[in-house]
N, C-alpha and C positions, 0 to 999 in steps of 0.2 A: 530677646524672647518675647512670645507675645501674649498677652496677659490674656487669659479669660473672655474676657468682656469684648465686644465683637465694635470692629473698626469702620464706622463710615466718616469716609474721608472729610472733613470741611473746617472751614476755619468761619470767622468772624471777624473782624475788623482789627484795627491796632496795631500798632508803634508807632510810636515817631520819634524822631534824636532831635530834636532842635530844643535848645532853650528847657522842655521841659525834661529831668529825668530818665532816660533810656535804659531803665533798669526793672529785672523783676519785681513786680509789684508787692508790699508788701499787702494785706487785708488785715486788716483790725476788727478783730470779735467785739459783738454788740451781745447787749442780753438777749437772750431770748423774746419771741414775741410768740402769739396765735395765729394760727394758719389764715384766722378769716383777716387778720390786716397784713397778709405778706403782701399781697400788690395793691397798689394804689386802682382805685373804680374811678375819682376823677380826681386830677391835679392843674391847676394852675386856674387857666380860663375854659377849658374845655377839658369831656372826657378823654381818655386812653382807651379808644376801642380795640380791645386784641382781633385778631385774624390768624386762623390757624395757616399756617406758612408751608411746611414741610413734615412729613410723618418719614419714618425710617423704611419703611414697607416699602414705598414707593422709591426709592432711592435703591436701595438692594436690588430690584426688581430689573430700575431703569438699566443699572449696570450690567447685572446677567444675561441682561437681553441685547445691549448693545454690541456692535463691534470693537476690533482694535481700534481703527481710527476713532470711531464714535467717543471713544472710553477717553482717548487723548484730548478728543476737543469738549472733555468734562471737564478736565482738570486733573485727574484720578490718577495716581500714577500705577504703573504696571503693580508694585507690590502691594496695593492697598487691592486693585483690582481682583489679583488674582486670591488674595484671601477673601474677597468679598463672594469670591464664583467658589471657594471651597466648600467646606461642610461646616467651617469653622460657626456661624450663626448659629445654623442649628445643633450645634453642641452646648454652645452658650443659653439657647432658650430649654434645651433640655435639662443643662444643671439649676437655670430658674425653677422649672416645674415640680423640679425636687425639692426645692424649699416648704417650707412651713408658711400656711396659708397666714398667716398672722405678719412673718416677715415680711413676704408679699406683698401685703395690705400695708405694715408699716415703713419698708427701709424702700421698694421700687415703685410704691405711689400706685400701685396694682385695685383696679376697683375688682368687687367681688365677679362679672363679669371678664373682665380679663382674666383672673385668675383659672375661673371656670372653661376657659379657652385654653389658654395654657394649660392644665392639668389634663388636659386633654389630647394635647399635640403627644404625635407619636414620632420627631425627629423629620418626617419627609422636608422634601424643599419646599421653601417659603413659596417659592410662585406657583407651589401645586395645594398650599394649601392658603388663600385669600383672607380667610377669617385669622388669618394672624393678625392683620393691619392693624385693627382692634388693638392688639397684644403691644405693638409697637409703639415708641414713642413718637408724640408728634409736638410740633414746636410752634407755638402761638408767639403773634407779636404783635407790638402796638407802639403809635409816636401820638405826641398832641403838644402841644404850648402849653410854657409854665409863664412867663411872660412875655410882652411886647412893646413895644417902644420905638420909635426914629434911630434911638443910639444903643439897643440895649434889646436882646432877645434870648431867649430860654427854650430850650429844646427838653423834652424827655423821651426816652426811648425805651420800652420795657419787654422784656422776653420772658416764655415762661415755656419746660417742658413739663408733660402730663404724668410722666413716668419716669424713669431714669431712662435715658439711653445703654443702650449695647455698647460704649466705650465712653470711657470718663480718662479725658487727658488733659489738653486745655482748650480752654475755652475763648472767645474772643469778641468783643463789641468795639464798634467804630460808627462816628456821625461826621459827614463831607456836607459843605452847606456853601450858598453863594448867595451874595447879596445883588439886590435894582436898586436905586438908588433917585431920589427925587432931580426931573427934570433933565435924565436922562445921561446924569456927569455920572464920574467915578470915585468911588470910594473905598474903604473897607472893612471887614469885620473879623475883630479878630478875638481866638481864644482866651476866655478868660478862665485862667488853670487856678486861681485865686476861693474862686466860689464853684469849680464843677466838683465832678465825684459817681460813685460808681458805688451802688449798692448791690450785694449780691445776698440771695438768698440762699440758705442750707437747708437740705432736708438732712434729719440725723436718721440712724436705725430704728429708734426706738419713738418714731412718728415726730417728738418735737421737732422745732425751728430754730434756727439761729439768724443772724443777720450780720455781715463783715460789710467795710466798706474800702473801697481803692482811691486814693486822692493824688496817686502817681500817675498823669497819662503821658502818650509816647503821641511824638509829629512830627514828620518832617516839613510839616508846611502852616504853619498856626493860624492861617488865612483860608485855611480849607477845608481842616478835618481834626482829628484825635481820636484818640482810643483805647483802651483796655485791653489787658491778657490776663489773664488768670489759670488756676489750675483745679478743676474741676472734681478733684477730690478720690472719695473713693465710696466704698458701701455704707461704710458707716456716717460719711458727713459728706456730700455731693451737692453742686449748684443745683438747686430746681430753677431758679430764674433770678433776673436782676434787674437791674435799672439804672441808665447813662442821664445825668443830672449837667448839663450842658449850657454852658451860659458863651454870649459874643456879647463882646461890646464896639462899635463903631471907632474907627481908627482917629480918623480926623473930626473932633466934633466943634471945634472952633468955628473953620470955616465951610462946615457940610461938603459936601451935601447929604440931608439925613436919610435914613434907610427907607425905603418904600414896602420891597416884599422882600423876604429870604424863603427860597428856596434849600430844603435842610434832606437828606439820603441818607438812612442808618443801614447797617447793614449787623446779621449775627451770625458765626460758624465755630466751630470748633476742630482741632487739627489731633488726628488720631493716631499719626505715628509722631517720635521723639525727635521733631525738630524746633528749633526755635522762632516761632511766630515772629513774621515782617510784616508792616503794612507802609504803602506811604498815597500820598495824594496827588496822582501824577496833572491830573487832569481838573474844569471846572467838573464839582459834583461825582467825582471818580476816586475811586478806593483802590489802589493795586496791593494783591495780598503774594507774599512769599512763597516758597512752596507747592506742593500740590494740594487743592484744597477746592472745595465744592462751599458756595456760600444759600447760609439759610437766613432766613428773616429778613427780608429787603422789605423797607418800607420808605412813604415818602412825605413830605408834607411842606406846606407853599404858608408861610406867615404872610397876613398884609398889615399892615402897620393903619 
């Protein structure tokens, strides 16, 4: 049965079975912190500039307006489809509007602005009335270097939604990376599961923070990629955003040759009906995900050493 809270389809990165753990993730509750240090402004040697990536509006939209075929070469599968072409959203933002402008404000991240939009809607369909978009959740992302080195490099990756999303299931983060190597030989760079980690943030109901972190990730290829899954909670304690703490180190560092640039692809999505999140790394720089699933936050970034 299908919860409330309204389905756009996508996933985000992860799994992998090799070597590391192929098991649900556990998270470990940190203390709480304040809103103004949940995301890091800069880490390592350079900012984390976020980039708004994907807003929900726009996704609803693209679907309803698409054909069958169109809808297929989304990813979308027909049942996510056709609840997304029902009424079911705007029954979801109409039992939001009913809420108390305080919960609003505190548990869905609602600026007073939205709220005043939303208190507004009278249930029509989203693509007759525009100034939803606003209402909608939209999803910023950001990557930069934490360190660099010939044998040794550091990736971050950080996501962040503005509001809660219309469906809290799971969640998912993955980083595919490839190394150039000096003088044009071959080498490798591989995961080091030792030192990465995955921080996620909580928003609770009642406006605090929290902060878990994942130190399990999934690969089928530890020369390419890794990733996180998670479970995105519910009203009272839901992911607002996170951060993929990503370290490679150089395979061969005896006799080199040492790393030149790395080329690093994160990607975020989350999958909204109850199946169990697949990823693997089929390809240089490529993420194949399980499933039917639409991927958001694709970012990219080139280390030179």
């Amino acid at each position: 049965m299908r919860k409330r809270m309204f389905a756009v389809a996508t996933i985000f990165v992860m799994c992998m079975t090799i070597c590391i753990p192929a098991r649900a993730v556990e998270v470990q509750d940190n203390d709480q912190y304040s809103e103004t240090n949940a995301m890091p402004v800069q880490v390592g040697m350079m900012p984390v500039q976020m980039k708004d990536v994907m807003n929900e509006y726009d996704h609803i939209v693209a679907i309803r307006n698409a054909s069958e075929k169109e809808i297929s070469l989304m990813g979308v599968s027909s049942e996510d489809a056709e609840y997304i072409k029902s009424n079911a959203i705007e029954s979801e933002l109409m039992y939001r509007a009913s809420l108390p402008e305080e919960e609003l404000r505190n548990a869905y991240c609602y600026t007073d602005e939205d709220i005043r939009i939303l208190k507004a809607y009278d249930g029509s369909r989203l693509e007759d009335v525009p100034e939803m978009r606003t209402v909608m959740a939209t999803l910023s992302a950001g990557i930069g270097e934490l360190v660099k080195s010939g044998t040794r490099v550091g990736v971050i990756y950080t996501w962040t939604w503005d509001s809660m999303p219309n469906v809290l299931y799971k969640g998912c983060a993955a980083l595919a990376w490839d190394g150039t190597y000096r003088n044009g030989l071959t080498n490798n760079m591989s995961f080091d599961a030792s030192k990465s980690f995955c921080n996620l943030h909580y928003r609770h109901g009642d406006a605090t923070q929290s902060m878990g972190t994942i130190k399990s990730f999934e690969s089928n290829n530890l020369y390419r990629g890794a990733g996180v899954t998670f479970s995105m909670g519910t009203t009272a304690k839901w992911v607002k955003g996170g951060a993929l703490y990503m370290y490679m180190n150089l395979v061969n560092q005896t006799d080199g040759p040492l790393l030149y640039q790395l080329s690093a692809h994160a990607e975020y999505a989350y999958y909204s009906i109850s199946i169990s999140p697949g990823i693997s790394f089929p390809d240089v720089l490529s993420i194949s995900f399980s499933g039917y699933h639409t991927v958001y936050g694709s970012r990219n970034l080139l280390v030179t050493i």
